[in-house]
N, C-alpha and C positions, 0 to 999 in steps of 0.2 A: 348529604347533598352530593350529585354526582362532579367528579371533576376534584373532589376536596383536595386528595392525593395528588398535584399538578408537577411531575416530573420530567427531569429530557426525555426520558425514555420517549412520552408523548407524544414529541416533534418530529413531524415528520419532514422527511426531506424529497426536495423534488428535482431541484437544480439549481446549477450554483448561478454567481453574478456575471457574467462576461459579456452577454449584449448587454447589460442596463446603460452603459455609456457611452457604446456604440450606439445604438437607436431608443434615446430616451421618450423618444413621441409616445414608443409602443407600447411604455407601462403608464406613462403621468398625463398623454396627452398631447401637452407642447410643451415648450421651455420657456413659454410667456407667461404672463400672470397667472393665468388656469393652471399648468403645471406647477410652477412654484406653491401655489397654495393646496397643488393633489396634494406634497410630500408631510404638510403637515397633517392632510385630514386622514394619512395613511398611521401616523402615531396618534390622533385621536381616534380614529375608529379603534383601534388595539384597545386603548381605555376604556372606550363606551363601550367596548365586547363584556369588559368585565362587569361594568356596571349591568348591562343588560343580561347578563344570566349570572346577576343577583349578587356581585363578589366586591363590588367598590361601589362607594356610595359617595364621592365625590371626584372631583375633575380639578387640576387647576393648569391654564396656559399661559405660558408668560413670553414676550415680545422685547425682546433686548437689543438697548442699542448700538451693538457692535452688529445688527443683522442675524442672531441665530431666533433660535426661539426652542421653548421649552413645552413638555408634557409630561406630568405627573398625575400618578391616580393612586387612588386607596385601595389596590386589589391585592393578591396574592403575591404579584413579584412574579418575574419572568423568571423559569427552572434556574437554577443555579449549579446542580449536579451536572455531574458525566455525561454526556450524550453516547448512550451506548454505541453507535455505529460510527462516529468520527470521532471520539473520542476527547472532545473538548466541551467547553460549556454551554448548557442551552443558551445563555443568552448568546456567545458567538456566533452558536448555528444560528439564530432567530435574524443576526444580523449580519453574516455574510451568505448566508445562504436563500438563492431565490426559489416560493414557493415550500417556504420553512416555518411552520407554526404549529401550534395544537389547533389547527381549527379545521383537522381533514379526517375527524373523526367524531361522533358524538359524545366522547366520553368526559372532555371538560370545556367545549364550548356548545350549549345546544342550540344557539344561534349566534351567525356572524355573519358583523358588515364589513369588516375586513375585507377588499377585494381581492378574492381567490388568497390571501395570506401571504401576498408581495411584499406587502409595505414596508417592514421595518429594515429590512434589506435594499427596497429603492432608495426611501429616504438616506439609508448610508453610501448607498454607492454616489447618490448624488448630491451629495454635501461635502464641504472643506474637509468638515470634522465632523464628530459624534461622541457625546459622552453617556455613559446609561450606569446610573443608580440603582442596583436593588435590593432592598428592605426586607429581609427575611430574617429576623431575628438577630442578624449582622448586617452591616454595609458591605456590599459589593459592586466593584466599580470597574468598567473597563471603559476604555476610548477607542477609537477608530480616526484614519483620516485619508485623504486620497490627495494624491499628487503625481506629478509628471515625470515618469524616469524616462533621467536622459539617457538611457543606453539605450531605449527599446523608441524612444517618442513617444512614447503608449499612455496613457492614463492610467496607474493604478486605482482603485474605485476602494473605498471604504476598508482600508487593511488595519487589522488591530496592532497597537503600538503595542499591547501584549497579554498575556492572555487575563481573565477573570482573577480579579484578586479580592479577596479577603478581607476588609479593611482594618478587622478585628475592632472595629465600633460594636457593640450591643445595639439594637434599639428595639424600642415597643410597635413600631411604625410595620407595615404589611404597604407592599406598590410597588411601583417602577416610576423610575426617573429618566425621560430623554430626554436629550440636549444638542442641539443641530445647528450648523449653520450651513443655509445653503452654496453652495458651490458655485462664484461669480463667473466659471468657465464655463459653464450649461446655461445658466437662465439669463434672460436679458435683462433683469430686473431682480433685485434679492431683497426687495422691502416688502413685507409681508401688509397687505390692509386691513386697517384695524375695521373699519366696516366690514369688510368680506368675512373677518373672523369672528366676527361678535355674532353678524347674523346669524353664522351656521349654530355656533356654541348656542344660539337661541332655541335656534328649533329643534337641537336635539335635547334640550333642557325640555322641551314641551312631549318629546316626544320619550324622555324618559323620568315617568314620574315620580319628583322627588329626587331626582340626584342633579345636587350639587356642583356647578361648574363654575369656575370662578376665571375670569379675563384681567391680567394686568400686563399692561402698555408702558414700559419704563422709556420710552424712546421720547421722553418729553425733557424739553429746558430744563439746563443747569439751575438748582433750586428748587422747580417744581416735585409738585408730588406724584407719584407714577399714577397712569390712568389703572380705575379698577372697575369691575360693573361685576356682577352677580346675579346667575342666573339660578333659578328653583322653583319649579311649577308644581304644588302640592295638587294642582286640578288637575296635571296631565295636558290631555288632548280635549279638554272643556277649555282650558285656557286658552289652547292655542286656538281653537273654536272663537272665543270672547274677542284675542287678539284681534285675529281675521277680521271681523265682524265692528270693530269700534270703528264708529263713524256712520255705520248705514243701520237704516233701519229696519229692525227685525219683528219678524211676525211674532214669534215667542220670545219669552225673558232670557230663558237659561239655555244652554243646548241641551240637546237630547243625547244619549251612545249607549253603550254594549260592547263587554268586552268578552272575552272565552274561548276555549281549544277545541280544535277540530281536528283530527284526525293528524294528530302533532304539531298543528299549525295554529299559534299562538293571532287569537284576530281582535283587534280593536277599532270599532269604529267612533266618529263622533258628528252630530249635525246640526244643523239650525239654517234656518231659511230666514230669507233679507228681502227686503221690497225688491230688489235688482230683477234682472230678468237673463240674466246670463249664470252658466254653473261654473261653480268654481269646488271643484274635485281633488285634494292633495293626498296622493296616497304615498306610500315609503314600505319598502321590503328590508326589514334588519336595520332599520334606521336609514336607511338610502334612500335618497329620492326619487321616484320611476315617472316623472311628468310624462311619460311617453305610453303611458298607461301600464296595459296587460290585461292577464288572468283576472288580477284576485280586483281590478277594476270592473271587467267586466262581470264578475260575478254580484258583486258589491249594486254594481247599476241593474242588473236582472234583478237579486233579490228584492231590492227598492221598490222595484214597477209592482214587481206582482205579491208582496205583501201588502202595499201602500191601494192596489185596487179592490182587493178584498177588504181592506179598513173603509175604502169609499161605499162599498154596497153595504157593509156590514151596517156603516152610518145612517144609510139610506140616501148617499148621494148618487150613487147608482142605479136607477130604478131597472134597469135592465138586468139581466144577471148574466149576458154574453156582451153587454157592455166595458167598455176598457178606457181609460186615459193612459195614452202614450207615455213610455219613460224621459222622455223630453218635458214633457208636462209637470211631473213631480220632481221634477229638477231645474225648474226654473228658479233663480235668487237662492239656490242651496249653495251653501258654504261646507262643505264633507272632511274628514281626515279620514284615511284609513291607512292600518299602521299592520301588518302582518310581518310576524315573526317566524322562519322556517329554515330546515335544514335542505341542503344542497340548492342553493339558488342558483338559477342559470339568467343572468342579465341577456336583452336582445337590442336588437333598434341599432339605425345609425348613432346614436351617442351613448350607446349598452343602458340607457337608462328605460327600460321595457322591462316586466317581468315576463320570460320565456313557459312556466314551469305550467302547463297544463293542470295538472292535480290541484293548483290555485283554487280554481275556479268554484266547484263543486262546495267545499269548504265554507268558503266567504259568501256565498247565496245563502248558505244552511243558517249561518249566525245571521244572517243580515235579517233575512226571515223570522227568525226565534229571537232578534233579539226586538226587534222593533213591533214583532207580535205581544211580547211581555209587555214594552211602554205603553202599548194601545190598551192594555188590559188596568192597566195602572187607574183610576178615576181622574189621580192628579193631571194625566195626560191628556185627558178628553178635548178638552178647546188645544192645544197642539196640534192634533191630528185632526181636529175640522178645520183649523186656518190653512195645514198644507194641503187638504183635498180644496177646500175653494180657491187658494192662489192657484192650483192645478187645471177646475176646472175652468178658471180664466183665462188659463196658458193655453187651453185649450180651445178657447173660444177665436182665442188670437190666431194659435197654429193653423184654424182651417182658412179665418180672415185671409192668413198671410201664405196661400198656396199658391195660387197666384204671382203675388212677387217673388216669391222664391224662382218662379219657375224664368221668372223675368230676369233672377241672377245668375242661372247657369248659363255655364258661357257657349255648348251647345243650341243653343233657342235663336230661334230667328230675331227673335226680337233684343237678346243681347247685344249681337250682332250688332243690326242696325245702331244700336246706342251708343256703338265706339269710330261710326262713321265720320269722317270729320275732327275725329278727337283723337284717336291713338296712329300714330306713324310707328309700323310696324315691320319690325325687319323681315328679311328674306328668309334667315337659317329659320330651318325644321329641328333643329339637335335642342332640345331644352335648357339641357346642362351645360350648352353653350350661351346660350340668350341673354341678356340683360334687359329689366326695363326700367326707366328713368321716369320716375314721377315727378314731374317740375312744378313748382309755382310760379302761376300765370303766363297767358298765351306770350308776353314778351321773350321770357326765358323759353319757353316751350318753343320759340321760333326759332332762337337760336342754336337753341341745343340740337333739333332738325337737321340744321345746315354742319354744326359739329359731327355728328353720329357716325359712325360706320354701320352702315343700313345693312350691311351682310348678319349683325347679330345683336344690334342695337335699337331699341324701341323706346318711342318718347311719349309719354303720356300728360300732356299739360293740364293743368286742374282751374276751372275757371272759377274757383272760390272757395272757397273755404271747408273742406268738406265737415260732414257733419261729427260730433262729438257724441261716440255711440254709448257714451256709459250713461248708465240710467235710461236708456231707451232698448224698446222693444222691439224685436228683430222686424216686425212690416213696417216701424219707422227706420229705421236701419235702412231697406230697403227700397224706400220711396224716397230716398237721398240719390240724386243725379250722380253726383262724383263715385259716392258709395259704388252706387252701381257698376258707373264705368269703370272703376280698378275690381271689381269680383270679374266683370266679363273679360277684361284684360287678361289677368292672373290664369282664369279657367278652370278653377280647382272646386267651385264650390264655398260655403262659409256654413259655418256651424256644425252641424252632426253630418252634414253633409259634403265637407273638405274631404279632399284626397289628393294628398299630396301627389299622387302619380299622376295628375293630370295637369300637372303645373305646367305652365307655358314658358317660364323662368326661373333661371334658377336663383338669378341674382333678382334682385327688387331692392332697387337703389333712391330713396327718397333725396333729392334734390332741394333745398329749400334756399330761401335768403339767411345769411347768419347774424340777423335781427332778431328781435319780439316777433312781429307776426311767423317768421321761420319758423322760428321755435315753437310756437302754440301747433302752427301746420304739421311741424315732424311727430308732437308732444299726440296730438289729436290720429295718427296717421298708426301711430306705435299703439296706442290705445284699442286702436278697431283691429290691428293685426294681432292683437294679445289676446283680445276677447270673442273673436270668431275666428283668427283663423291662426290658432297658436303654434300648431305642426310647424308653421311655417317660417317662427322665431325660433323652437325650439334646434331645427334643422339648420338653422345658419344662412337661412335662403334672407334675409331683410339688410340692407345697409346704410349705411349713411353717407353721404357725397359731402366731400369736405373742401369747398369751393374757398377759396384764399381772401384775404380781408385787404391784403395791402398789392399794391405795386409796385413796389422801387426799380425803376429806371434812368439809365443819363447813356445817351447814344444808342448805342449797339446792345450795350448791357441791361436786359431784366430782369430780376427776381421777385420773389410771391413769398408774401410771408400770411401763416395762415391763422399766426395769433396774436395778439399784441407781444408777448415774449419773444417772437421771431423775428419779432418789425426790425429791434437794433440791431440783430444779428446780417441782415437783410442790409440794413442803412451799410452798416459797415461793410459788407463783402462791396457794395456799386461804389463807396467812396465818394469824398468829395463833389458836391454839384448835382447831387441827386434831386430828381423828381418823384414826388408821393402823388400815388391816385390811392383812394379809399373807395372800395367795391362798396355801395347802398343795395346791390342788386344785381342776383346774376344776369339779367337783361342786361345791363353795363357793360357786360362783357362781348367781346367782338367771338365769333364762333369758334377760330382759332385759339384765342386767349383759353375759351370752357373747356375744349376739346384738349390741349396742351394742360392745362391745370385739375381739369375734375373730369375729364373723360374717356381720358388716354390711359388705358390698363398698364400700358409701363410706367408709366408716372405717378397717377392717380393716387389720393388717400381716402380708403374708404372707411368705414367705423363698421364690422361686424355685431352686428344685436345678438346676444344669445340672453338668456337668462340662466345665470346658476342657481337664483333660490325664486323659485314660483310662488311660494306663499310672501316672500318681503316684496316681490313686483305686484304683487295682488293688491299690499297693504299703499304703495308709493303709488299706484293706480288711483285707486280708492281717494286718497289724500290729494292729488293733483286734478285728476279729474272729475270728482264726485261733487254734491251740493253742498259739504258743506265749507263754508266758508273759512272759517277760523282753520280748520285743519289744513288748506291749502297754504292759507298766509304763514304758518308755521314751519309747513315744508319749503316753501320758496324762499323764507327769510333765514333757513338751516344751506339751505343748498342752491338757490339761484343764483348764477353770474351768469347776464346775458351776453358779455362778451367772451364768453367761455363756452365754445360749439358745442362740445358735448357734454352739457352740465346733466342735461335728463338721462341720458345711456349711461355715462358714470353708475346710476344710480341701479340700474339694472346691469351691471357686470357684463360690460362690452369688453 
């Protein structure tokens, strides 16, 4: 096998550490929860490299309550020799050295999700400490740690306490052992989520078949037993298919997929189609996730159409032979993974989650084509591939129904126009990426928020009811929804295959609600339709949440705002003695001053940024919250609802 032979020599070097602590945005992000959790997934990807070209067969991550956290794999072990050109050991280069790894050649990694081969160098430069085990026949152990010399003021970043030793243990074991804790001088926050960790540990469990990944949580009560959960998908990317898919109803039993190499480019696909009417497409490059599409999507969506129309005439559902259903068509209620494995990957997109790599393309049509041409050949297949040609040719019965309102939701049409007369107070500024627009509930709040606004780049959009709950409906009902309408013509970008983001009106879209039940359903319903038509718009950070205050403590002169019951005493306490409580029922309640001063004042203001870090667990907490069935919802609300808790839904999607 190539690679067997894994020594320094391997490693290549690129550059050492010295911005990583001066500007840590530029490698993890930010030094909020999303950074904090890059550093772990930068020593879990190193592990999953090995599992994934074939050399470790299990994972295990453990979550300690002094704040560090651990990763251990069953792979080779990180070199242990001489690193011919600096002259110490690969694992030191690995880990003070930036842009340091075996993974800038093809000779022992032929694929990797390691980004650019930063990580184990970030994660040391930006932690307290570092411990790293490796199991090659002997124990060998070294540490790292960073701290502040006071002769310079300077931060030093992950410096070995001393070099690679020997421990002269034996063992049968083969892997690598890190040990971390994060550095409470960088990140705002050093608790690691056990949700946020498990997810991901999930789907790369799905996404690499059959290996082994094991999660223990010891950060629980004195006596209890540490949390453990276990992940291992013998089915692969059928599983994660199944996953996806529990709860709604599917045309076929089993999914369908295809896996195979193309022109060094390892491609797997997997699908099934669901009564829904909107696509849900999760592809991943080396085990990364690229929600922002690319190449090997867009080939993936070409091969589809124009296999899948040749399977239609071939049926006889085509009686034309220059006849066609659109790729929109055989993509309605499809639930997709595609998972391609390649060498030199070039991430793109404002959040590098885009595949860049032209040569994609080509590749993933060829298998998409040959692979779904074999299952059509199959007999067992037969009724599969007439249920997706008739849901298709109903999608396209709709598609023509619904051209029309389509054209009624571009926000170029005279007729959109007209529908936001009366309704949207819209500011003056032309600049986009300066704009804001406030979606309020009900004309009370909407009045007021009016009189609050700075009309140079502030726009209020009041919603006279309830808009409509787009899951389980079809884009011309989507469409024939009043409210619906009024925020696509607002926005201006378009919804569904037809968004673009470049014509966005706003760049911020700040849902306003009451921080009630019906608030909640409103935001819950509002996040739902911006997930499922018009996602660009989540993914890019453009959606927020206005975070209007629940209390009032005042006595004379003195007011404060507290915005959650945990803040109220803190609040009681700072007015003292002889306070008066108001409790907000409604942001109408509020005098315009009061809104503008508490939720609309950009120096002041708190807003909740939407993003989504894992698209397939928001697909599944969609599904579960706003889908028909019943029992699934009650299960998710009775796990995770507290209505006096603003942001119990965003929590759940990685705000």
């Amino acid at each position: 096998m190539a690679g067997k032979n894994y020594n320094a020599e391997d490693i290549k070097i690129l550059e050492g550490l010295d911005a990583v602590r001066l500007r840590p945005g530029m490698y993890i992000g930010s030094t909020g929860v999303k950074g904090l959790h890059h550093i772990l997934w930068e020593i879990v990807d190193n592990a999953i490299d090995e599992a994934s070209n074939g050399f470790a067969s299990r994972i295990e991550v453990k979550l300690y309550k002094d704040g560090s956290a651990s990763v251990e794999d069953n792979g080779r072990g990180i070199p242990t020799d001489i690193h011919p050109k600096t002259g110490v050991s690969g694992v030191e280069v690995v880990f003070t050295q930036l842009h340091a790894g075996g993974k800038f050649d093809e000779h022992n990694y032929s694929f990797s999700g390691g980004l650019h081969g930063v990580g184990a160098s970030v994660t040391n430069a930006l932690s307290e400490w570092l411990e790293v085990t490796v199991f090659r026949k002997t124990v060998y152990k070294m540490s790292f740690h960073s701290y502040l010399d006071e002769k310079t003021g300077k931060y030093a970043s992950g410096v070995p306490n001393e070099h690679l030793r020997d421990t002269g243990e034996k063992t049968q074991k083969t892997g690598t052992l890190v040990r971390f804790k994060p550095d409470k001088a960088v990140f705002e926050n050093i608790s690691f989520n056990f949700e946020t960790v498990s997810k991901r540990l999930k789907e790369l469990a799905f996404l690499n078949k059959g290996l082994e990944i094991n999660l223990v949580d010891e950060r629980v009560a004195e006596g209890k037993n540490p949390i453990v959960v276990n992940y291992k998908y013998e089915g692969g990317l059928h599983d994660f298919a199944m996953y996806l898919n529990d709860g709604k109803s599917t045309l076929y039993d089993k999914p369908i997929g295809y896996k195979t190499e193309k022109d060094g480019i390892l491609i797997e696909f997997v699908m099934q189609h669901t009564g829904d009417f909107t696509e849900s497409l999760f592809s991943f490059v080396n085990n990364i996730p690229t929600p922002e599409g690319g190449f090997h999507e867009t080939g993936f969506r070409s091969g589809l159409t124009k296999c899948l129309n040749d399977v239609a005439r071939s049926a006889g559902f085509l009686k034309d032979k220059d006849a066609n259903l659109m790729g929109e068509d055989f993509r309605e209620g499809l639930t997709a993974i595609l998972s391609v494995k390649m060498k030199n990957v070039q991430f793109e997109g404002q959040t590098k989650t885009k595949l860049g790599n032209p040569e994609a393309r080509a590749p993933v049509e060829t298998a998409t084509i040959e692979g779904l041409s074999l299952l059509y050949k199959d007999p067992a297949n037969k009724t599969v591939f007439e249920e997706i040609v008739k849901k298709a040719q109903s999608a396209a019965r709709v598609r023509l129904a619904a051209r029309q309102a389509k054209e009624v939701a571009r926000a170029k049409n005279s007729i959109d126009n007209l529908t936001l007369v009366g309704k949207l107070a819209a500011c003056t500024g032309k600049k986009p990426e300066l704009n804001e627009l406030f979606i309020v509930e009900g004309d009370s709040a909407g009045g007021t928020a009016k009189q609050a606004r700075v009309r140079q780049y502030q726009s209020i959009l009041p919603l006279r009811g309830k808009p409509l709950n787009v899951e389980k409906k079809r884009i011309d009902q989507v469409l024939a929804n009043e409210e619906i309408r009024t925020i696509i013509s607002a926005l201006g970008a378009g919804i569904g295959s037809d968004f673009n983001l470049d014509n966005l009106n706003y760049h911020k879209v700040i849902i306003l609600s009451d921080a009630d039940q019906d608030g909640m359903h409103i935001r819950c319903i509002l996040l739902t339709f911006f997930f499922r038509y018009m996602r660009e718009l989540v993914y890019n950070g453009h959606v927020y949440i206005g975070m209007p205050p629940l209390y009032k403590v005042y006595k004379k002169d003195v007011v404060e705002y507290a915005y959650d019951d945990a803040q109220l005493q803190e609040k009681i306490e700072k007015v003292g003695k002889g306070y008066q409580l108001q409790r907000y029922k409604g942001l109408g309640e509020m005098s315009a001053e009061q809104l503008w001063e508490t939720t609309m004042d950009p120096a002041a203001r708190n807003l909740i940024q939407v993003t989504i870090e894992d698209a397939a667990e928001a697909e599944q907490m969609v599904t579960a919250l706003m889908g028909d069935r019943v029992e699934a919802r009650k299960e998710f609300l009775a796990q995770n609802a507290n209505f006096n808790k603003v942001d119990t839904f965003m929590d759940k999607v990685n705000i």
